[in-house]
C-alpha positions as CSV (number, residue, x, y, z in Angstrom):
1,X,103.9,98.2,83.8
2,X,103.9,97.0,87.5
3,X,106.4,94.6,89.3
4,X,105.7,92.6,92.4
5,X,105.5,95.5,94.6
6,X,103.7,97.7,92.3
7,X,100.9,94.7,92.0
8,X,101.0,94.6,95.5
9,X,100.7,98.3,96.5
10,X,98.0,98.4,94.1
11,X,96.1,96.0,95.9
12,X,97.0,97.5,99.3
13,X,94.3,99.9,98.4
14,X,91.5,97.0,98.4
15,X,92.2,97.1,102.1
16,X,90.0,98.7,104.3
17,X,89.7,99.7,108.2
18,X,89.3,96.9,110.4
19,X,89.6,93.9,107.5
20,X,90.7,90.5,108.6
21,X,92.9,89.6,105.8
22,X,94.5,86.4,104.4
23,X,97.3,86.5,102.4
24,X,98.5,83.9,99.9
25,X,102.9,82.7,98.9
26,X,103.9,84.9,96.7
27,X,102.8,88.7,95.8
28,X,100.5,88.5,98.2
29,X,102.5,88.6,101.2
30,X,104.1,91.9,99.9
31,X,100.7,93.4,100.9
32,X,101.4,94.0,104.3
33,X,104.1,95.9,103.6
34,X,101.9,98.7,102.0
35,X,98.9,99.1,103.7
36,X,97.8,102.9,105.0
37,X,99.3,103.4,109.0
38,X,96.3,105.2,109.5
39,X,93.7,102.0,109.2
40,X,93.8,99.3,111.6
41,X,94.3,95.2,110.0
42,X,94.5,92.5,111.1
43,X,96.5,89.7,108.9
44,X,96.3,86.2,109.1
45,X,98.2,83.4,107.8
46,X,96.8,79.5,107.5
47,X,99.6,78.4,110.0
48,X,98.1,80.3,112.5
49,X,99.1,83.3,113.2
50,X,96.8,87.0,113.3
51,X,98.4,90.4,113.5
52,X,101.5,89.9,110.9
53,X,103.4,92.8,110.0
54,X,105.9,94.0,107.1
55,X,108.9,91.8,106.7
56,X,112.0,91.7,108.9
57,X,114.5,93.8,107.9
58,X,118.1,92.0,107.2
59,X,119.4,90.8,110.3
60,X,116.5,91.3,112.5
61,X,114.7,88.0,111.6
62,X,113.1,85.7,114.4
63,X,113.4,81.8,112.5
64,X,110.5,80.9,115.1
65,X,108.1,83.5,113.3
66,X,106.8,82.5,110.1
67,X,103.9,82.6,107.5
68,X,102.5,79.3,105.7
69,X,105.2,80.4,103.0
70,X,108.4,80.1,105.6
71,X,109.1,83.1,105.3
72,X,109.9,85.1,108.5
73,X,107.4,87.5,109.3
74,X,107.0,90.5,112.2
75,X,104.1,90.6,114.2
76,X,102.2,93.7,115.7
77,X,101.4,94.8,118.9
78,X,98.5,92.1,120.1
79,X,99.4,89.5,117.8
80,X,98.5,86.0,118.5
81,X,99.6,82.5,117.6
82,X,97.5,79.2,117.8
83,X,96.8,76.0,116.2
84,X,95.9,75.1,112.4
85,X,92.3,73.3,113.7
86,X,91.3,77.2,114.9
87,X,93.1,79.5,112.0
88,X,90.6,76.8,109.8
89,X,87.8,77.3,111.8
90,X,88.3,80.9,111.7
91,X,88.5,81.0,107.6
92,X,85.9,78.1,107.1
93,X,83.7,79.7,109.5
94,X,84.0,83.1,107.0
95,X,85.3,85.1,109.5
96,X,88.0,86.7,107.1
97,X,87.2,89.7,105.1
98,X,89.7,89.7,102.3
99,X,91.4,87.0,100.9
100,X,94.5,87.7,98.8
101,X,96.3,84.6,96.3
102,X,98.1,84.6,94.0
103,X,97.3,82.0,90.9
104,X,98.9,79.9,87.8
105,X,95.4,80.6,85.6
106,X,92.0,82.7,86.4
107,X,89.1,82.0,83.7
108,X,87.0,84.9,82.3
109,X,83.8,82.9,84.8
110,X,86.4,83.6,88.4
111,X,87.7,80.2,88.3
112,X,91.2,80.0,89.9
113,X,94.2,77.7,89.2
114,X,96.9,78.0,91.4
115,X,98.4,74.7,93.3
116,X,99.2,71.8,90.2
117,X,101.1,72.0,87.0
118,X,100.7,68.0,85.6
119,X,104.0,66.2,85.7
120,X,106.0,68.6,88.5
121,X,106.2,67.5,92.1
122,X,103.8,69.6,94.3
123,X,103.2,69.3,98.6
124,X,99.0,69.3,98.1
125,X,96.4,72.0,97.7
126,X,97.0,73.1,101.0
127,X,94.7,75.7,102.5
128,X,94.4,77.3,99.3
129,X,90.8,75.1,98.7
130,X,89.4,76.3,102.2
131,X,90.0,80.1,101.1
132,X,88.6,80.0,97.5
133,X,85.6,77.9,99.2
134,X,84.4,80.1,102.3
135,X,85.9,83.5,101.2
136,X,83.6,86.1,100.0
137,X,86.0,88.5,98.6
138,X,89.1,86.7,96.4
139,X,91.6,89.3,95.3
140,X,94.1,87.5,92.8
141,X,97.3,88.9,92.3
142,X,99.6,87.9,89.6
143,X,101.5,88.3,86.3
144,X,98.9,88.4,83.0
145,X,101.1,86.5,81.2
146,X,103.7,83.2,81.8
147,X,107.1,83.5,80.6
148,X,106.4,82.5,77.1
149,X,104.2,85.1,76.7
150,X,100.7,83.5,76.9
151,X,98.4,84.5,78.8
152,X,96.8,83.7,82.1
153,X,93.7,85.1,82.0
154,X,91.4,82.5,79.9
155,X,88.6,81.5,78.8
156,X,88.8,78.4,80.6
157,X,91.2,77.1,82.8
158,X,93.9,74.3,81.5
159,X,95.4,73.9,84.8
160,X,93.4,71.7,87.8
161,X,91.4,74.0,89.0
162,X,91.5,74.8,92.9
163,X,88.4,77.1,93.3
164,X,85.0,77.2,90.9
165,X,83.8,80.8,90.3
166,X,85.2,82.7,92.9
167,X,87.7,85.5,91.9
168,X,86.2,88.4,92.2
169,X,89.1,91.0,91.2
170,X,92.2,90.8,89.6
171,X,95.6,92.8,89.8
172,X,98.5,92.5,87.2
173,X,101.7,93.7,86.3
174,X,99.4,95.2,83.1
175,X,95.8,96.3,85.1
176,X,93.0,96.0,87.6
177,X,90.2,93.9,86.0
178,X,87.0,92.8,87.9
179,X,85.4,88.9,87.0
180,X,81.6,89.8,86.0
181,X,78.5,87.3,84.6
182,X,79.7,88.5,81.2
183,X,83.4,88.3,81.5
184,X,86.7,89.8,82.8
185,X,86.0,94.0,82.9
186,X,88.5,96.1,82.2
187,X,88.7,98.8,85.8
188,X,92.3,100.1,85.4
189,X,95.5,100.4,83.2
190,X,98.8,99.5,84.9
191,X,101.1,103.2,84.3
192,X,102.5,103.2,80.8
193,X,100.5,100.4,80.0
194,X,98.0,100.9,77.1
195,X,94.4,99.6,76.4
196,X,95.3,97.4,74.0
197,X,98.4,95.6,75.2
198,X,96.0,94.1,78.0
199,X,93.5,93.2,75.4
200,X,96.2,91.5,73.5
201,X,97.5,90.1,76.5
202,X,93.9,88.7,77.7
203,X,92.6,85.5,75.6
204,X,89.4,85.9,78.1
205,X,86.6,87.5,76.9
206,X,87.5,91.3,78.5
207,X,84.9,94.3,78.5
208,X,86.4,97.4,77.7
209,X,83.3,100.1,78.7
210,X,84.0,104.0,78.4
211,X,87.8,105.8,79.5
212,X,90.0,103.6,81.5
213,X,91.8,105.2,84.1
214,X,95.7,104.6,84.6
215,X,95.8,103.2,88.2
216,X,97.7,105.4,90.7
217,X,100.4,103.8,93.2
């Protein structure tokens, strides 16, 4: 079974030479802290910023440099900073490669859920509908199951949704899984993690086709 950095350096592999990549709150942003030195991407964050790096190590964080989480964030060589009417432009305008969120629910048909729960107090959708809507390729990175063990990967989505059929892969703490016409497919096992737990822990319809492989991190 993965934790949040396994998830992410799992997903770290999706990332390919000279991809302009968005990365969600959350799991997501762990990303950049993975990625191969010897490919070149570039990372972009809603607030407007393109070239982030890894993290800041303690005591070595600049308040002034931050991702559309607050969180403070390094920057590369060549980095730039501008306004949110551009970093828009540039995502509604498809000009992003990879887009990388994390998400409450994802249904079995690549619907996403991941800015409302009813009743709690939330700040908006944010740019979270702009990504889901213009991105082509929607990697979703999350647990497969909430705290009470249910899980998160459904049929249908209870949660408003924030995105209509657009996930196109899926990493866990539990396995890879792709979002096809006929359901969530079963690509890879998280390490230790066994065929069945996912199927138990996926109330989607999930196609289980031939050997699975254990992922490798």
């Amino acid at each position: 079974m993965l934790d949040k950095n396994g998830i992410a350096k799992r997903i770290a592999k999706e990332v390919k030479d000279g991809y302009y990549v968005n990365l969600g709150i959350g799991i997501p942003t762990l990303v950049a802290n993975f990625v191969r030195e010897d490919i070149s991407v570039e990372f972009q964050s809603e607030n407007g910023v393109l070239g982030m790096g890894p993290f800041p190590f303690e005591g070595e964080e600049d308040a002034d440099i931050i991702n559309a989480g607050k969180q403070t964030i390094t920057t590369l060589p060549g980095a730039s900073f501008f306004d949110s009417a551009l970093s828009f432009g540039m995502i509604r305008g498809q000009h992003v490669d990879l887009t990388i969120l994390g998400a409450m629910e994802v249904a079995e048909n690549g619907d996403i859920a991941n800015w409302k729960i009813p009743g709690k107090m939330v700040k908006g959708m944010g740019g979270a509908m702009d990504l889901v809507a213009s991105a082509e390729n929607i990697i979703v990175a999350m647990m497969h199951t909430n705290k009470a063990g249910k899980s998160k990967l459904l049929k249908r989505c209870s949660l408003p949704l924030t995105g209509v059929g657009c996930v196109k892969k899926i990493v866990t703490n539990l396995a890879v899984l792709e979002v096809t016409p006929e359901g969530f497919k079963l690509l890879e096992t998280a390490p230790g993690v066994s065929v069945e737990e996912v199927v138990n822990a996926t109330e989607g319809k999930l196609l289980v086709q031939g050997e699975i492989p254990e992922m490798e991190i």
